[in-house]
C-alpha positions as CSV (number, residue, x, y, z in Angstrom):
1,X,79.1,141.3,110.9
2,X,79.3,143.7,113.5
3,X,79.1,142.1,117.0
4,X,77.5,143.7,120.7
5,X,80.2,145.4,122.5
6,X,83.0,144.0,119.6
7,X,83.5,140.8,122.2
8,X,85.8,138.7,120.5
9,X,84.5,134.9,118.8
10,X,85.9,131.5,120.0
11,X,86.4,129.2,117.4
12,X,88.2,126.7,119.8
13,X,90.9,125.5,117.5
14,X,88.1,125.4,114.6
15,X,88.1,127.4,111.6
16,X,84.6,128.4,112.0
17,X,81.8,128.3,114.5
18,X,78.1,128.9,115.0
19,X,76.7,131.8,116.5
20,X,73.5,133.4,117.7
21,X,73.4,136.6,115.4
22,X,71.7,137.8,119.4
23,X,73.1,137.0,122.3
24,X,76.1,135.7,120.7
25,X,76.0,132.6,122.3
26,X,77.6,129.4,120.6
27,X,76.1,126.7,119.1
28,X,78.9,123.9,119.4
29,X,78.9,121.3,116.5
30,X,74.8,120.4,116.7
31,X,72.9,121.3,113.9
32,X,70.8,124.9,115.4
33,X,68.7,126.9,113.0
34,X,67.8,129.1,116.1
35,X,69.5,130.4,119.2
36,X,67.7,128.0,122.4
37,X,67.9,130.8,125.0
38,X,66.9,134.6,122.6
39,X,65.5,132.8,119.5
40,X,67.4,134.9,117.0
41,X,68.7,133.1,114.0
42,X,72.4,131.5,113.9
43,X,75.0,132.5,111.4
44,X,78.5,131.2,110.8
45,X,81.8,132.7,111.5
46,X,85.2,131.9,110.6
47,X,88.6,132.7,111.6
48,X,89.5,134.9,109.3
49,X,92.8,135.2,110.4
50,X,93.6,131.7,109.3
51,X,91.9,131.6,106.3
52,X,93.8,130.8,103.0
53,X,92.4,130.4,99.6
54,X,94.0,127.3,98.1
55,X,94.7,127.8,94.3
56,X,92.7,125.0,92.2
57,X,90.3,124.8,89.7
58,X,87.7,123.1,92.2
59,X,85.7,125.7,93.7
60,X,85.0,123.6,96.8
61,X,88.4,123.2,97.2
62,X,89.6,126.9,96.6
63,X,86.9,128.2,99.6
64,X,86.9,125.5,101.7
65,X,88.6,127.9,104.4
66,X,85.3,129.6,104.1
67,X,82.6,126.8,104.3
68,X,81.4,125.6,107.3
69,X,82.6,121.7,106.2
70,X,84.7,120.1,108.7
71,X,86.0,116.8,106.6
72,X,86.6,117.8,103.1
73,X,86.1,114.5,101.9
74,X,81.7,115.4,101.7
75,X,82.4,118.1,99.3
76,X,81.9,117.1,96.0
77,X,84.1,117.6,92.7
78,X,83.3,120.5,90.6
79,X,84.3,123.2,88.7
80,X,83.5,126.7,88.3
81,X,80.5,127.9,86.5
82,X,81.1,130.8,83.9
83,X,81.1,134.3,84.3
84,X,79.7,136.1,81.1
85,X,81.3,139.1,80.1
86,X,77.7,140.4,78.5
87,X,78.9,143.4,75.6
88,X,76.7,142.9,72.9
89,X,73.5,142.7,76.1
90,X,75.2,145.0,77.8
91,X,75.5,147.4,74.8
92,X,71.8,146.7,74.2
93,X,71.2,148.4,77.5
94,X,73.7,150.6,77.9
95,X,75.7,148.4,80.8
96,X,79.2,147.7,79.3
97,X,80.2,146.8,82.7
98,X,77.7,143.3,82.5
99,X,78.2,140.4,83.7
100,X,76.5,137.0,84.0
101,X,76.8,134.1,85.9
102,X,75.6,131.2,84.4
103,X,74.6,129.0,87.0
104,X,72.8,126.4,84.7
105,X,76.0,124.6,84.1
106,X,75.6,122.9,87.4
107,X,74.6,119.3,87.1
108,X,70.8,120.4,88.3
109,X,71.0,123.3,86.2
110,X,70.1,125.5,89.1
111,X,72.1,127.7,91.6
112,X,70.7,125.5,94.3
113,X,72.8,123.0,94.0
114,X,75.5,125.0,96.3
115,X,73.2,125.2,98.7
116,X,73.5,120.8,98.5
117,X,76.4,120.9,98.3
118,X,77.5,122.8,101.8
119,X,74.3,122.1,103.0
120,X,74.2,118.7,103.2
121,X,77.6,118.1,105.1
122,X,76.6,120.7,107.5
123,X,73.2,118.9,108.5
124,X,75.5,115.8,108.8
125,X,78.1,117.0,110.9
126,X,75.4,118.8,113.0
127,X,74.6,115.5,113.9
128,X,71.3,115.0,111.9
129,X,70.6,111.7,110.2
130,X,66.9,112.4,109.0
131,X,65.2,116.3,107.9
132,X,62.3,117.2,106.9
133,X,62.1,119.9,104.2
134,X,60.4,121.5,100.7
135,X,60.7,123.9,97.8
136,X,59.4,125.0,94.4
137,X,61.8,122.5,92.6
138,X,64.8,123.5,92.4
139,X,66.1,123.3,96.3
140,X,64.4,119.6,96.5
141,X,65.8,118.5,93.4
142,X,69.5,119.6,94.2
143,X,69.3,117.4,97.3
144,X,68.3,114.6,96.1
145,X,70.9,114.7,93.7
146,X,73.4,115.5,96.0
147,X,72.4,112.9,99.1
148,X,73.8,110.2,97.7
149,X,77.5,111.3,98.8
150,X,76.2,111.0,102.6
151,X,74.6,108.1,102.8
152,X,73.8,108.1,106.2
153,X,71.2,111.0,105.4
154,X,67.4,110.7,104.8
155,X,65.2,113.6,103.7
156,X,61.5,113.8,103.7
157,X,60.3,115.9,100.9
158,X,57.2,118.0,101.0
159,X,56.0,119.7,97.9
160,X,53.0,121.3,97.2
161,X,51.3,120.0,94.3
162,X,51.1,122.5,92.1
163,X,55.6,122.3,92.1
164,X,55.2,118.2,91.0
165,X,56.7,118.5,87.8
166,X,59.5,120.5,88.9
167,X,61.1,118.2,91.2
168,X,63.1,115.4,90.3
169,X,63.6,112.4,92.9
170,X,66.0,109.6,92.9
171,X,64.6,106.3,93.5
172,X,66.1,105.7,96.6
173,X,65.1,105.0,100.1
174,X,67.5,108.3,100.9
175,X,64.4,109.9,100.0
176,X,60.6,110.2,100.8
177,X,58.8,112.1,98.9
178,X,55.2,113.6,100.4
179,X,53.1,115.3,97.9
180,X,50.1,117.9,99.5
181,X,47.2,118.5,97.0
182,X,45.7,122.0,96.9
183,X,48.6,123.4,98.8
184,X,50.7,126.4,98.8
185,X,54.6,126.5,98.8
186,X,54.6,128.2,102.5
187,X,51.6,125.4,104.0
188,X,53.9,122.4,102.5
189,X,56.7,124.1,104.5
190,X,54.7,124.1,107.4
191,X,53.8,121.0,107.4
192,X,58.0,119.8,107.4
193,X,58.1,121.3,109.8
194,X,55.5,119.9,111.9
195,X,56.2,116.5,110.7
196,X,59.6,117.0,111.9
197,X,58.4,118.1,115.3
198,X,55.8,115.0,115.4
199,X,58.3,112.6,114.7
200,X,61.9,113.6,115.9
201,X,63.7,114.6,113.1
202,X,65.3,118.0,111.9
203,X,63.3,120.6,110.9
204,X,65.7,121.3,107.7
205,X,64.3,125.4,107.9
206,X,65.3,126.7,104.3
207,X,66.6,130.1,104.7
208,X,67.3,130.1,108.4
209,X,69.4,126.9,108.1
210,X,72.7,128.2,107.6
211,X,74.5,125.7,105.5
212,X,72.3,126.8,102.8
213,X,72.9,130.2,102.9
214,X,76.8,129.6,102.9
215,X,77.0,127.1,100.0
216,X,74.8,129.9,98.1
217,X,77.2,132.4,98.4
218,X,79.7,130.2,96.4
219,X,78.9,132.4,93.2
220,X,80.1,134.9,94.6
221,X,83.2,133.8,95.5
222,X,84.0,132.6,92.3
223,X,82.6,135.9,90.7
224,X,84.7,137.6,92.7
225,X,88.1,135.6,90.8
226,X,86.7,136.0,87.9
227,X,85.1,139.6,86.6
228,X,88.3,141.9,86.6
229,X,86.9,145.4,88.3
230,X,85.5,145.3,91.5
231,X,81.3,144.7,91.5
232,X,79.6,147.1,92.1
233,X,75.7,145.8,91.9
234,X,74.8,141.8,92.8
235,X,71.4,141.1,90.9
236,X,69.6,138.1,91.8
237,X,65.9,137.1,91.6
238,X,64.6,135.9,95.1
239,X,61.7,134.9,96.8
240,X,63.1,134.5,100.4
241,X,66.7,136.1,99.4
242,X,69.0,133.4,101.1
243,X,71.6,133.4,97.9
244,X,71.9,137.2,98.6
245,X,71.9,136.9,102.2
246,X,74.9,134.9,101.6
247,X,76.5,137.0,99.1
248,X,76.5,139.7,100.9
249,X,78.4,137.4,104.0
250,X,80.8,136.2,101.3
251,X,81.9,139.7,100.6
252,X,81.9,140.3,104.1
253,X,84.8,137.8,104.6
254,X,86.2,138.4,101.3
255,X,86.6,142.4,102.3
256,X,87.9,141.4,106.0
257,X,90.8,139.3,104.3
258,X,91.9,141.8,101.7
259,X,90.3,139.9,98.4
260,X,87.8,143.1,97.5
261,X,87.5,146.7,99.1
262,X,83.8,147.0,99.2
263,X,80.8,145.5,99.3
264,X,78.6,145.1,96.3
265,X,75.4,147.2,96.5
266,X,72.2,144.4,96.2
267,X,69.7,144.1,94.0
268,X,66.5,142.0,94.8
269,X,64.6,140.8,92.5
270,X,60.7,139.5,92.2
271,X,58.1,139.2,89.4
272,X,55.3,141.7,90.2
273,X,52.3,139.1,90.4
274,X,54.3,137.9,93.4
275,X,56.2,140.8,94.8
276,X,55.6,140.4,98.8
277,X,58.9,142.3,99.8
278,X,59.3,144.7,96.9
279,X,56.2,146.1,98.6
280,X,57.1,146.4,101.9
281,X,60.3,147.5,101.0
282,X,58.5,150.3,98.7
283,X,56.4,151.4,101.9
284,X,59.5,151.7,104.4
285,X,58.4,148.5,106.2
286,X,61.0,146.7,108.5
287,X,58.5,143.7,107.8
288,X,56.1,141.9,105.7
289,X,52.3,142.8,106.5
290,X,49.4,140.8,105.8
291,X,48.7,143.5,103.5
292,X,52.0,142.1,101.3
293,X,51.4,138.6,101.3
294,X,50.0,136.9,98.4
295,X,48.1,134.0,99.5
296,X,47.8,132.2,96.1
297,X,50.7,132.8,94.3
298,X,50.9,132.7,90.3
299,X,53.3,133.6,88.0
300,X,56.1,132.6,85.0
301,X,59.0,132.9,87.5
302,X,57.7,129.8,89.2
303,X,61.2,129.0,91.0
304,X,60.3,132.2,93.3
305,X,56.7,132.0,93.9
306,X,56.8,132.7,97.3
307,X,53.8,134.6,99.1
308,X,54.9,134.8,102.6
309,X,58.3,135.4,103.2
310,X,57.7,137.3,106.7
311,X,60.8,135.6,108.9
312,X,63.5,135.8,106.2
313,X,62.3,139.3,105.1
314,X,64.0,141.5,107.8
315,X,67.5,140.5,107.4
316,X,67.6,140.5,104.2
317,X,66.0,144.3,104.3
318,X,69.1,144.8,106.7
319,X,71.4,143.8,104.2
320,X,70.0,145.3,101.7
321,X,69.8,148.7,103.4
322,X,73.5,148.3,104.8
323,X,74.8,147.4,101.2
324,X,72.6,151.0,99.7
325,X,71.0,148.2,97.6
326,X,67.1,148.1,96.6
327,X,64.2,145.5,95.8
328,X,62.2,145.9,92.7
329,X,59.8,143.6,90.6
330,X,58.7,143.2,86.8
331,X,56.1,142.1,84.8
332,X,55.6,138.8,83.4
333,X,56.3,140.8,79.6
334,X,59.9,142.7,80.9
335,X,61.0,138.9,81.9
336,X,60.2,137.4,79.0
337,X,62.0,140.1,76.9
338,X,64.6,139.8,79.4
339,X,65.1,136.2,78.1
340,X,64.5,137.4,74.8
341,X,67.8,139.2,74.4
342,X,69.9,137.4,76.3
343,X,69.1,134.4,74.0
344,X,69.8,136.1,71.2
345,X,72.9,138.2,71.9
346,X,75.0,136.0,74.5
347,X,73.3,132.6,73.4
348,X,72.2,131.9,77.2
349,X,69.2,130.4,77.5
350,X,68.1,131.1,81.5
351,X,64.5,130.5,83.6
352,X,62.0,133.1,83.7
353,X,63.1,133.1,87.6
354,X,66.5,133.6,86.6
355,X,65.6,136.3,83.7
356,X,63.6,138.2,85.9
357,X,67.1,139.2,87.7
358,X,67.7,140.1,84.0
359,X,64.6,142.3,83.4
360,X,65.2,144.1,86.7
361,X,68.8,145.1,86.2
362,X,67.3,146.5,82.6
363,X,64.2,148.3,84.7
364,X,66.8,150.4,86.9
365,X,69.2,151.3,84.5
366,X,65.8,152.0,82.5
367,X,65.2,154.6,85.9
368,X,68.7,155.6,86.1
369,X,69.1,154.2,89.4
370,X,72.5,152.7,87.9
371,X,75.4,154.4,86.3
372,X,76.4,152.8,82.6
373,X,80.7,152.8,84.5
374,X,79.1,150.3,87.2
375,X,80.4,146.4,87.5
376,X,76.9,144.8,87.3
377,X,77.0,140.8,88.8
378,X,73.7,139.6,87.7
379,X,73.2,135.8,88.8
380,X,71.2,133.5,86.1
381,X,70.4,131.4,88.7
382,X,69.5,128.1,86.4
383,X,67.8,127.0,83.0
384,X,64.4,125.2,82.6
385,X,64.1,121.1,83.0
386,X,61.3,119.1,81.1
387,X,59.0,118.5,83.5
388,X,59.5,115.7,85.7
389,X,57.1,112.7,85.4
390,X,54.8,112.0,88.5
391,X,56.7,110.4,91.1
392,X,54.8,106.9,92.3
393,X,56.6,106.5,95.4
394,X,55.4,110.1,97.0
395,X,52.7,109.8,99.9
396,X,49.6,111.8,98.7
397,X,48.8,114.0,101.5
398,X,45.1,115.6,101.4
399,X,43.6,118.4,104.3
400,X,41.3,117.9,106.6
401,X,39.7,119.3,110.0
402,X,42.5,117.9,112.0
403,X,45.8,118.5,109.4
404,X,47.3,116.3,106.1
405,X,46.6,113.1,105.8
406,X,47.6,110.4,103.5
407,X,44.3,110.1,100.9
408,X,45.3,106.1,100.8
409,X,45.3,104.7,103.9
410,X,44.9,107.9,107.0
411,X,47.9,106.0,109.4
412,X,49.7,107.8,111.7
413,X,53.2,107.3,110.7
414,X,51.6,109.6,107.5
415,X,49.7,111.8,109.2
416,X,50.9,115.5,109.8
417,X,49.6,117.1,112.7
């Protein structure tokens, strides 16, 4: 990141910090999704003077220098995930420089379960002990897996019904699970939030909370050790774009301390019946319009069914533009061929989300927007799960003139203003 008048950072001792992307101010150790005094988003930084990558097998271990984790003891054991070496799908589609990461191998069989693992800590050592948050699925699902290792930590789950049997919750009291009939993914995140407002707990903010973004960009670190040319193109399918957010601040460091000379150019990617920022990018836009939105989403590529992505959209667009990168969408048939031959020639078996990447990788060499010599990094961000059974601990919210209320019994511990 650039910085206003290239002041210098204080870490205080620390390896890393938070920082108002703004005004620069810091954040100290408290969990801050936004800067108190500009409103801007924070970010991390590190002192990447004193950063060392540790060789060992344990991914967690290898980057901690780069993950804003204080006591390595809340990181979890793990391994790296493969990276794919696609020639016979690469010849297919005349890419011999393709390459796959194959994020199902993670115990969620999604991508997101980097995000749990940095994330959680990070809320933890922010100082918050109860957060309010929701997804499509995957995001929900990789927490509650992953909350276990900090016990002290209670998350209140909203999910929009139509997502039900995509998310898979633990039956533990680390969890409470609130279920909003007749709701879209962006009114179920609105209504964390204002639960969390109503009744003093974090607000966990998805995108703009910035321990997600930084465990997301683990995949790229370990991509990064293991394709042997530098990348050239990062491909990922994204509905509000935080796992490329992060990549591209994960090749940010990894320039800055000599591991790669340039940045990756980045490819967005979203499935046409739900393509907000592929049309505001197409129009020039530095922002989502109400024209772009998409109100009722539907589509295959269910993990990235997101209609209004209006705050994360213009730094991502930054990014993108900085990087020379693009955003482009598919139709439901190009993802399903996608998955198609990917199946059949490298015996991978990825989501429509994460083939969609896939089929837009396919679409731009297609235009010739990409040159066969280019290193192509395309992220299968995770494999399907049966669908989970209905959970009969959640609280059944249901709308009405005044908010969500609990269809049972309307108290007010379970109302949502």
């Amino acid at each position: 990141m650039t910085w206003p008048d290239h002041r210098p950072l204080e870490f205080g001792g620390h390896l890393f910090a938070s920082f108002c992307t703004d005004c620069l101010r810091s954040m100290g150790e408290s969990f801050s999704p936004f800067c108190p005094d500009c409103g801007a988003m924070v970010d991390v930084e590190y002192d990447l003077g004193r950063v060392e990558l540790r060789a060992d097998p344990n991914p967690y271990v290898r980057f901690r220098d780069l993950l804003p984790v204080r006591d390595p003891a809340l990181l979890p054991e793990a391994r790296f995930t493969p990276t794919v070496h696609a020639v016979t799908l690469g010849e297919r589609v005349g890419l011999p420089w393709l390459y796959l990461k194959d994020e199902a191998r993670l115990p969620t069989g999604t991508t997101k379960d980097r995000m749990a693992a940095v994330g959680l800590p990070y809320l933890f050592e922010g100082g918050v002990r109860q957060f309010c948050t929701s997804s499509t699925g995957n995001s929900s699902t990789s927490y509650a897996r992953a909350i276990a290792r900090v016990p002290e930590l209670v998350m209140h789950v909203f999910t929009a019904a139509q997502f039900a049997s995509r998310i898979e919750l633990p039956d533990t009291d680390q969890v409470v699970s609130y279920l909003l009939e007749d709701a879209t993914f962006v009114e179920a995140f609105d209504a964390a939030r204002h639960f969390a407002e109503a009744h003093g707990h974090a607000a966990e903010r998805g995108f703009f909370n910035p321990g997600r973004r930084e465990g997301l960009k683990v995949a790229f670190l370990e991509a990064s050790d293991q394709v042997p040319r530098p990348i050239d193109w990062y491909v990922q399918a994204v509905s509000s774009a935080m796992g490329v957010y992060g990549t591209c601040r994960a090749a940010d460091q990894l320039r800055a301390i000599g591991r790669i000379d340039r940045l990756p150019r980045l490819l967005c990617v979203q499935q046409d019946s739900c393509a907000p920022m592929v049309s505001a990018w197409r129009d020039g836009s530095e922002h989502i319009r109400r024209s772009d939105i998409v109100d009722r989403p539907v589509g295959i590529a269910q993990a990235i069914l997101r209609g209004n992505p209006t705050a994360p959209y213009p730094p991502v667009r930054t990014r993108v533009v900085a990087t020379g990168g693009s955003f482009t969408a598919v139709s439901e048939r190009q993802i399903r061929q996608a998955r198609e031959w990917v199946e059949a020639d490298e015996g991978l078996s990825p989501c429509f989300s994460a083939a969609a990447a896939l089929a837009g990788v396919i679409a731009v060499r297609q235009s010739g927007r990409i040159d066969p010599g280019e290193v192509i990094l395309v992220n299968l961000t995770g494999s399907d799960r049966p669908p989970a059974p209905p959970d009969p601990r959640a609280h059944v919210l249901v709308r009405t003139d005044t908010g969500w209320t609990e269809r049972s019994t309307p108290m007010s511990e379970s109302r949502v203003p």
